[in-house]
Each structure stands twice: as C-alpha cells, then as structure tokens.
C-alpha positions in Angstrom: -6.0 -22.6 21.4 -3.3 -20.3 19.8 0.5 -20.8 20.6 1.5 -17.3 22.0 3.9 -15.2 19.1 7.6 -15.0 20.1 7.9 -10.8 21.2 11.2 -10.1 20.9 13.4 -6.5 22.7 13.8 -3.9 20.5 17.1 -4.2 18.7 20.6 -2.4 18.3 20.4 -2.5 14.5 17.5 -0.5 13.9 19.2 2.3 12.0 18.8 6.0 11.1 20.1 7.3 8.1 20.5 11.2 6.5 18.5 11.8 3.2 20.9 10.2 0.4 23.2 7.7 2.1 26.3 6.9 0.0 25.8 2.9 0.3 25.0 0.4 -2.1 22.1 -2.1 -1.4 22.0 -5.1 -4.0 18.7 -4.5 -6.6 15.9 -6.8 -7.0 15.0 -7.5 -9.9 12.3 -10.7 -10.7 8.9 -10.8 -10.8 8.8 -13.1 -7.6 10.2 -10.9 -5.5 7.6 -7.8 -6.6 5.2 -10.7 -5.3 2.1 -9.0 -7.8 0.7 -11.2 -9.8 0.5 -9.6 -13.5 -2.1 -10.5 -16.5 -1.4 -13.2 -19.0 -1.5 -11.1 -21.4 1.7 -9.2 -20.1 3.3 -11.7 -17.9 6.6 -9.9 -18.2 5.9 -7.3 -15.6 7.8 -4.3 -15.0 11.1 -4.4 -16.6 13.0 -2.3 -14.4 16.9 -1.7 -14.2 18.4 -3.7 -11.4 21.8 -2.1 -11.4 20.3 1.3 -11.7 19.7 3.6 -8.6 17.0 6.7 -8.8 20.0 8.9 -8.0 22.7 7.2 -10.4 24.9 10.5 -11.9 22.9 12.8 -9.5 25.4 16.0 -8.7 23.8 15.1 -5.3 25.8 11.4 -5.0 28.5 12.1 -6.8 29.6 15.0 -4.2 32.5 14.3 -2.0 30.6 16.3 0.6 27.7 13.6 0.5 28.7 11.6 3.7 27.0 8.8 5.4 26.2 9.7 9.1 23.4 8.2 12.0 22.1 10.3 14.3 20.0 9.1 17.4 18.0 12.1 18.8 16.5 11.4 21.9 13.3 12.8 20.7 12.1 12.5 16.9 8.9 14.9 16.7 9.0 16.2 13.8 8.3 19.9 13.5 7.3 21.6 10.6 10.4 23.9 11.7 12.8 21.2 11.5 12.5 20.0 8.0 11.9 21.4 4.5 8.9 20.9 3.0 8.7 17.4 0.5 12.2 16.4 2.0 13.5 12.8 3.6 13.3 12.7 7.3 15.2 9.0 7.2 15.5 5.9 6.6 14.6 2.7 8.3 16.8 -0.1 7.9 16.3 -3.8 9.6 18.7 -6.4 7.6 15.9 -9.5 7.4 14.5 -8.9 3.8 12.2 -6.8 2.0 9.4 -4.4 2.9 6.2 -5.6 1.8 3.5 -3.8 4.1 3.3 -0.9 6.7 0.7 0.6 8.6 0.9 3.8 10.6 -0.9 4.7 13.6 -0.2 7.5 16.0 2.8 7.1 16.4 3.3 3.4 15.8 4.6 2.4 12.6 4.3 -1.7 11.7 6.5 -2.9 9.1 6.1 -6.7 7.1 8.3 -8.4 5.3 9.5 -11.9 3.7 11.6 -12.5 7.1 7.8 -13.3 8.4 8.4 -10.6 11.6 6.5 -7.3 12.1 8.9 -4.9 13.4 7.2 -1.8 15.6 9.1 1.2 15.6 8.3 4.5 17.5 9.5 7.9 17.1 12.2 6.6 14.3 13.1 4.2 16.6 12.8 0.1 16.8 10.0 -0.5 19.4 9.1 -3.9 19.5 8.1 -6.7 17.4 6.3 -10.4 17.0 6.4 -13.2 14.6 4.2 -15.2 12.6 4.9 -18.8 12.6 4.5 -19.3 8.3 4.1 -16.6 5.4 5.8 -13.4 5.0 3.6 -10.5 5.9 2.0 -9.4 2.6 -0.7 -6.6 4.3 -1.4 -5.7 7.7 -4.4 -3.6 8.8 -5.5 -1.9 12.3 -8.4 -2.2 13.6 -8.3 -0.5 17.6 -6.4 -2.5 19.7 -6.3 -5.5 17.0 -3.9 -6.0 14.0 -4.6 -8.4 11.6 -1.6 -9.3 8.9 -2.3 -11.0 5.4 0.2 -14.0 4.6 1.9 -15.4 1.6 0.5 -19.0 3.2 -3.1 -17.5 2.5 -3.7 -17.1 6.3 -4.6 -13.8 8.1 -3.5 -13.4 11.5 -4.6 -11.6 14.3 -2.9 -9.9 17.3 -3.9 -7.8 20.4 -1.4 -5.4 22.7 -0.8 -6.6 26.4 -2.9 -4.6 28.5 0.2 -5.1 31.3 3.2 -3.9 28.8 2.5 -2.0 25.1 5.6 -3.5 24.2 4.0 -7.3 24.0 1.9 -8.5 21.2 -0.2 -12.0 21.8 -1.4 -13.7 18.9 -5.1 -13.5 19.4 -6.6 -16.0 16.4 -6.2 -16.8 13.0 -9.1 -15.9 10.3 -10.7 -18.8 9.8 -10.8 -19.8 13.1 -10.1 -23.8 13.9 -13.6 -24.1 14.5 -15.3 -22.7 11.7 -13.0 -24.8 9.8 -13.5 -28.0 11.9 -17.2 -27.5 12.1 -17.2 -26.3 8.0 -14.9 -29.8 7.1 -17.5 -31.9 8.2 -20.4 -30.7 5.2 -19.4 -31.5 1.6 -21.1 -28.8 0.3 -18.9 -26.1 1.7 -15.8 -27.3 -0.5 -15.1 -25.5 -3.9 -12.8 -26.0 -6.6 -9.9 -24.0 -6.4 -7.2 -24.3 -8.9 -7.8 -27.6 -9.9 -8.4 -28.9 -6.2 -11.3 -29.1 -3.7 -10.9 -25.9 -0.8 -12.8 -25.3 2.1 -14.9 -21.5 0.9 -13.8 -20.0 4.0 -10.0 -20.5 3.7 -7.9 -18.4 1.1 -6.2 -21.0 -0.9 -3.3 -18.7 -2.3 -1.7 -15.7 -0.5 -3.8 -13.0 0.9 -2.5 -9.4 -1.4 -4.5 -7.1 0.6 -7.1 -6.4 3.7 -9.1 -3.2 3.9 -11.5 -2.6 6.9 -14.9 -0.9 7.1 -15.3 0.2 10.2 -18.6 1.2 10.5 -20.2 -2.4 9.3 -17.6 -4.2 11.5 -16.5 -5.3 8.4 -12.7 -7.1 7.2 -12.6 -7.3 3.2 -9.5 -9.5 2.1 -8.0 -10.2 -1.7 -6.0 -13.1 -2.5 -4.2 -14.4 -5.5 -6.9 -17.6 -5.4 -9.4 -15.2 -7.5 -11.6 -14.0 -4.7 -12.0 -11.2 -1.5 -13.8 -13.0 1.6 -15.4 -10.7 3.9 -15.4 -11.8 7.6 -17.2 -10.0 10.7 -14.4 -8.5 12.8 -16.4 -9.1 16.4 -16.8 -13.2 16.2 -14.0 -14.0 13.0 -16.4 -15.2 11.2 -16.5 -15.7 7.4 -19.7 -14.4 5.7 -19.1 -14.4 2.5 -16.4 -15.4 -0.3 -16.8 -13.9 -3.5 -15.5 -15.8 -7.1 -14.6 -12.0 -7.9 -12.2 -12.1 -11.1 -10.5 -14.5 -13.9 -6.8 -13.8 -12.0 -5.4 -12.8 -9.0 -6.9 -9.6 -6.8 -4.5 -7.9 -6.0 -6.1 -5.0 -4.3 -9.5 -4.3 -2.2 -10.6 -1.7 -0.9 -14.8 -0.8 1.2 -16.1 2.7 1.6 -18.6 4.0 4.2 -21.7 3.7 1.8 -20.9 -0.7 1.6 -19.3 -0.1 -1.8 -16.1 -2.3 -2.2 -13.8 -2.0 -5.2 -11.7 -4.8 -6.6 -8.8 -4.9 -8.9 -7.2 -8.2 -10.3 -4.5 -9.0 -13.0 -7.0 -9.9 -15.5 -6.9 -6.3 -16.0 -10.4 -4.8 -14.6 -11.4 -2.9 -11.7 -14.8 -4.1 -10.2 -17.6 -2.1 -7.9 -19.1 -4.5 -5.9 -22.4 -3.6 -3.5 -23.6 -4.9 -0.4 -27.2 -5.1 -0.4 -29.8 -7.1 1.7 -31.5 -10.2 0.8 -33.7 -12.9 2.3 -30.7 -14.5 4.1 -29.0 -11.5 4.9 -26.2 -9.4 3.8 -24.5 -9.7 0.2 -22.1 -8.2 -2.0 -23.0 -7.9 -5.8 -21.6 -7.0 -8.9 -22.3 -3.6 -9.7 -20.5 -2.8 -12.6 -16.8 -2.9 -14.1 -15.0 0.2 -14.2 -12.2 -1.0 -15.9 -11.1 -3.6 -18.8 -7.5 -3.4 -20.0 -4.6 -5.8 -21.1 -2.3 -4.4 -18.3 -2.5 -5.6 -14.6 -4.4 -3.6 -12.0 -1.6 -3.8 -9.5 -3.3 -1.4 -6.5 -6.5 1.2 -5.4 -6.2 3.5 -3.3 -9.2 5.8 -2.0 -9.1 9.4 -1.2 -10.1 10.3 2.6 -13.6 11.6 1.9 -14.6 8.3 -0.4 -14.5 11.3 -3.5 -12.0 9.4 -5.2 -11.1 6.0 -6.9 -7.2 5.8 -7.6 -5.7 2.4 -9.8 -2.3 1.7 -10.4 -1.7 -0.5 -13.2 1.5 -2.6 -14.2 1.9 0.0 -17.5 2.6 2.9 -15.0 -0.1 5.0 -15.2 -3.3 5.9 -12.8 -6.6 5.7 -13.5 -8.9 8.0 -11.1 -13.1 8.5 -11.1 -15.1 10.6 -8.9 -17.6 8.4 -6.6 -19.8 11.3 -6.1 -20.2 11.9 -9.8 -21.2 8.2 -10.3 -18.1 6.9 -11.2 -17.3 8.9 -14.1 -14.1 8.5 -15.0 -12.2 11.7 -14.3 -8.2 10.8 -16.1 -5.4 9.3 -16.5 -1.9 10.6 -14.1 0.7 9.7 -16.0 4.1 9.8 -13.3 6.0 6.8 -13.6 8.3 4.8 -15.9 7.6 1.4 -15.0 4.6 -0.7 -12.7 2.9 1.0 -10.3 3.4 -1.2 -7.1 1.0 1.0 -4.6 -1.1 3.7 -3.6 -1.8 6.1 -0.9 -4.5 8.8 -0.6 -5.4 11.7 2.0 -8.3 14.2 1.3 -6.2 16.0 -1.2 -3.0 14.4 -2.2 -2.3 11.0 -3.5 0.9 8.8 -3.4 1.9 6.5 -6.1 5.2 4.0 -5.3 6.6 2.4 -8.5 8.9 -0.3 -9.9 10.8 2.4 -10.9 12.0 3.6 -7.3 10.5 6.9 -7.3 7.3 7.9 -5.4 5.0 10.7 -7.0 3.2 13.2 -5.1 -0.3 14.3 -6.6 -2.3 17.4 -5.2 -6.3 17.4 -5.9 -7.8 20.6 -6.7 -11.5 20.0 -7.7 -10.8 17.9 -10.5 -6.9 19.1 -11.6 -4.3 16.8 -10.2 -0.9 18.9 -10.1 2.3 16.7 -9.8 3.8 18.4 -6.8 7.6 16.3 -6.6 9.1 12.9 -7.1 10.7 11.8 -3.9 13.7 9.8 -4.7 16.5 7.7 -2.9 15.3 4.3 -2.7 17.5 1.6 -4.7 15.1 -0.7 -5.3 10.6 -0.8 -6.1 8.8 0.9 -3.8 6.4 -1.8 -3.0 4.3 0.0 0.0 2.8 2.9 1.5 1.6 4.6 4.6 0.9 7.8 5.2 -0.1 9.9 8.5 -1.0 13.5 9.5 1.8 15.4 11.1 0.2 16.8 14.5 3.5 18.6 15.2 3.4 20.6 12.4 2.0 24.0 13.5 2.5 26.8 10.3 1.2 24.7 7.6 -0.9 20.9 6.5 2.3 18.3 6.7 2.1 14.7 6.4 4.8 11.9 7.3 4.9 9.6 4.4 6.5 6.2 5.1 7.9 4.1 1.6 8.6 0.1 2.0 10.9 -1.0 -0.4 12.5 -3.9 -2.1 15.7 -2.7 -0.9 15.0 -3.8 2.9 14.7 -0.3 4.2 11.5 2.0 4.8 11.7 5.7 4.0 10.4 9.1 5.9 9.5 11.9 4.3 8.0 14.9 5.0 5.2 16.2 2.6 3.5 19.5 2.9 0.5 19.8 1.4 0.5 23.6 0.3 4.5 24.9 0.1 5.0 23.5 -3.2 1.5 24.7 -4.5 2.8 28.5 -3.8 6.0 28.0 -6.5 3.6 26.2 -8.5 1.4 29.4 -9.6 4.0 31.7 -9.7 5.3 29.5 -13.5 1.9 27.9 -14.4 3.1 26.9 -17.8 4.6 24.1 -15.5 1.5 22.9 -13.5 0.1 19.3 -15.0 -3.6 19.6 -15.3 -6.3 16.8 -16.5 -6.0 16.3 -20.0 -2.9 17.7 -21.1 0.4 15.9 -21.5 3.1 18.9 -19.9 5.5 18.6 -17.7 4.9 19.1 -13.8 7.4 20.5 -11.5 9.2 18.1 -9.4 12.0 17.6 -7.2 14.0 15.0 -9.4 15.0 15.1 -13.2 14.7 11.4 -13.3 10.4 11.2 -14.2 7.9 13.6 -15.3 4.6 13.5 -14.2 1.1 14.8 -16.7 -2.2 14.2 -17.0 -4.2 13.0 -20.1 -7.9 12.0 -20.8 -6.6 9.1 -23.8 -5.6 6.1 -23.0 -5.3 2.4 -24.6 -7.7 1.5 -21.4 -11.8 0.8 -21.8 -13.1 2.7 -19.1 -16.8 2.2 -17.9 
C-alpha cells in the first residue's frame, strides 16, 4: 500500500567542525522560516538581528589563532576525560536547509529539516538516511523500532529499521491510514469545518508542530497549526480522538504517565487536558488553563520525573509549575533576549533554545533554578533540541546536548550536570534563585539569565 522511502549511503559531506569555526553562514531572519505560528496580538515575532552572530566582537573570533579545522576520529565516544565540562563537542553540518527537529536515541541521532530528508548520523558521523515524499520534517518521535515524523503538509509518517540491514528505513504507513480515511469519506458526519472548509476529523488540515508519545497507554499525541492535538493508538494507527483544543495554532504537546497532556498555542495559553473514562470509552477533557497571556506559547517541555511543567513563550521568558504541588506555579526564568524557539528537560536540568542563538542551561535544586552557562556559537535561532545521558562518562552526571539551528548545522555539546554547580557556591552572590532578578554565572557575556515571581502573564 505504501511506496517504499528512497534510503540513500551515508555521504562525504557530513562534516565535523572544532568549537568556534571561523565561517560565515547567511542569517535567517523571517517569521516563515522560524515556522512558529505567533498570537495576533503580537504577530511580529522575535525580532532578532540577522547580520549579528552570538560571538560577533568575541576576543574568542577575533583571534588569529582561531582556525578552522575537521577532524574524523575513528571512534567518537565521548569521555568525560576528553572534554571540559559545558563545552562544544562539534558541529553537524549537511548543506540541504535548516534544522527543524532531532531525536536522539542511543547512539542514533535523527535530524529534519525543510530539504524533507531525515539524516541518521552515528557516533558524529553521517549514518544513513530516508525521505519523505511532501513536507519538511517539523517533529519526529521514537517509539521502539518505529519513527514517526510530523510534516509541514499536515501528515505524520511512519518508518521501521530493516531487520536484514540497520542502515535501511521502510516507510511503514502514514497516520491516517488510506483506510480509515477511505472508510471515514464515505459518512458526512465525520467532516468538520476547518478554516473556512469541510476536513475529514481524522486528518490534520495544517502542519503538524509537534508529536509527544505516552508509552505506557500506547498513546501518539500530535499538535498542528489547524487548532487541535489528535491522539491516535500506536498498535493499529488509528485516530481516537481530535480535540478543538485552542483559538490559534498548537504549537507544542506534550502526555505524562498519569494521562495528563499539556497544550500550548499562540493564542497565548497553556492548557491541562485529562483523559478520563466514559460510556464510550477513553476521553480527554479540559481540566483547567494554566496560562493566559498576549505573548505566544512557542514550546513545553517536561522534566524526567513528570515534577515539572516548562513554557517558552515568544517574549523570552519561561514559565515553570510543579505537577506534584498541583500545578502551582513555581516562576518565571528569565534567560533570553528574544523568542524562545524550544525546550529540553532531564530530571534536573532544563534547556531553553532561543531566537537569539544562544542556548541556556538551567539546574533544579528543589524549587531554585540556577543559570549554570549560555552555550553559544550558533549563527542563526536555535530552533530544536535533544538531549541524551552520556554512558561514557565515568567521574561525574554528563549529558550530550544536540542544538538544530536555522543556520543548517546541529551542535554537540557536552553538559555536566554538577562541575559548574561547585564554582557556583564558592561566589553565591552570583547564583540566580526563584524570585530575584541577579545575575547568573554563565559562560558568555552576551545574555544573563534570573529568576523572578512578577510577570505581565495571568497564571492559574
């Protein structure tokens, strides 16, 4: 039923680059190409500087020692003795576009972008990769040996590894099937109206933003810019539900263990949603609004645990509450310049990728959030995130940390979780705690991070 995706070798221009190359990469600088849909009531966006880099007048740059220079190592494991901690492994670069979405899994990382491929690289390296036929890759999810990928055409696609050769991926189906949407066509009653014209309720009719999985329930959650999430059953692709969820475009969903699932749009709210049992099954309801506020939500995040609700908003700053304290609403992280473009969480750090190319690092520490470093280098938004545990590191908690950017490259850094915490109470004048507006420590001159409890947002 479904034309087999072209798998292509692994290429000779996949490229490795030291921290800080000496290159210039053309800035992007429209709305469209952020490809975040932003509330009416501030349908300007993020402003950012196109002709400005993040290390523009950096002592760093403007070094005659800084040279340019690959390197290929035969093997890339990265050791906690290799690197320093909160430094740039490298960098990623593929000419066919920007970087829209990345997932990590051992040791796979999957890269989308607007050139509609999904590039596999392992160990630093180009792997493989396979091609949608339509829609650049807006989200991509894993889900065992399945990968399903969110479109700009409003389709999600789904793919499965070749038992015979890891380095071929089949398209295995397309969510909604052809025959839940042959069989669907036939009733009436199972077209809506969607922007002014008559949809099929199991089809996204604008692009699919995000995709979130629950695991446990079987469960795939997806967002679109057509005003609703859908939730299909990953065992038969089936659409169970579609939800009218907000007045503009969800950007972001995400689904916790307890069937919670959190929703933010660019009407400027963040919704809890519950899924609860009725008479003809399964259902997700409206719980309660966390959020009203004239900025765009522009991405959630969840911490590891389910502890913690992170938004990003188009205004720069991010919300958090504390799940297991009902949702109160625990501050405001104040970071970054311009829109926040995405979010990443582990148990106890959080990532936040910005319009204005720099990616903060948050520790948790009960209910403090400490701005540990800014990582910097990338010449245009940082649009995605991905994060994984570093099993190689032996001395101390390390994560790789893997940046998609506007610029057409994808960054690796190495965090570690505690080094920078160590220099951090030895001058704790520095440290940014909730509710106070001081400066954090971090690697970069360019942004300072705080923390505040006031905000022009109506919290709930």
């Amino acid at each position: 039923m479904f034309a087999e995706a072209d798998s292509f070798p692994r290429s000779k221009f996949g490229n490795i680059m030291h921290s800080y190359p000496n290159m210039s990469i053309p800035g992007s600088g429209s709305e469209d190409d952020l490809y975040v849909r932003y509330s009416r009531a501030s349908t300007s966006g993020p402003a950012y500087e196109a002709h400005r880099t993040s290390l523009e007048g950096s002592p760093i740059t403007m070094s005659p020692w800084n040279q340019t220079t690959s390197f290929m190592k035969p093997s890339t494991a990265i050791s906690d003795n290799d690197v320093p901690a909160n430094s740039l492994i490298g960098s990623l670069t593929r000419e066919e576009g920007h970087i829209y979405s990345l997932a990590a899994t051992k040791d796979l990382l999957y890269t989308g972008s607007d050139s509609k491929n999904i590039r596999v690289w392992k160990n630093l390296k180009e792997f493989t990769g396979f091609k949608s036929n339509s829609g650049l890759v807006k989200a991509i999810v894993i889900s065992g040996e399945k990968i399903f990928t969110g479109h700009q055409d409003g389709k999600i696609r789904v793919w499965k590894i070749s038992p015979k050769d890891p380095s071929i991926y089949k398209r295995a189906g397309t969510l909604p099937t052809l025959k839940d949407v042959l069989k669907s066509s036939i009733k009436p009653s199972n077209y809506v109206e969607v922007k002014h014209k008559r949809a099929l309720w199991i089809k996204h009719a604008d692009a699919v933003t995000c995709l979130s999985l629950n695991v446990e329930q079987g469960l795939l959650y997806s967002a679109s810019w057509d005003r609703t999430f859908k939730v299909w059953r990953i065992s038969d692709s089936k659409c169970l539900e579609s939800i009218r969820a907000h007045d503009d475009a969800v950007n972001s969903v995400v689904s916790i263990m307890s069937g919670m699932v959190f929703t933010g749009s660019a009407d400027g709210t963040v919704k809890v949603w519950k899924r609860e049992q009725q008479r003809k099954g399964a259902k997700h309801v409206l719980s309660q609004t966390l959020l009203q506020q004239d900025s765009a939500v522009t991405a959630l995040a969840i911490n590891t645990q389910g502890s913690v609700l992170y938004c990003g908003s188009s205004d720069g700053l991010v919300n958090f509450w504390e799940v297991e304290k009902q949702l109160s609403h625990g501050g405001v992280l104040k970071g970054h310049k311009q829109a926040v473009l995405c979010l990443e969480a582990t148990e106890n750090l959080m990532f936040s990728g910005s319009a204005d190319k720099n990616i903060c690092v948050w520790r948790k520490d009960g209910n403090i959030h400490t701005c540990l470093s800014v990582l910097t280098g990338h010449m245009g938004p940082v649009k995605c995130l991905a994060v994984e545990k570093n099993q190689e590191s032996r001395s101390e908690q390390r994560w790789i940390v893997y940046s998609g950017s506007l610029d057409n490259s994808v960054k690796v850094w190495s965090v570690a979780e505690f080094a920078q915490i160590r220099a951090t109470n030895k001058n704790q004048q520095h440290a940014c705690f909730e509710f106070d507006s001081v400066s954090a420590p971090f690697a970069s001159d360019e942004t300072a991070c705080s923390t505040s409890s006031s905000s022009q947002s109506r919290w709930h």
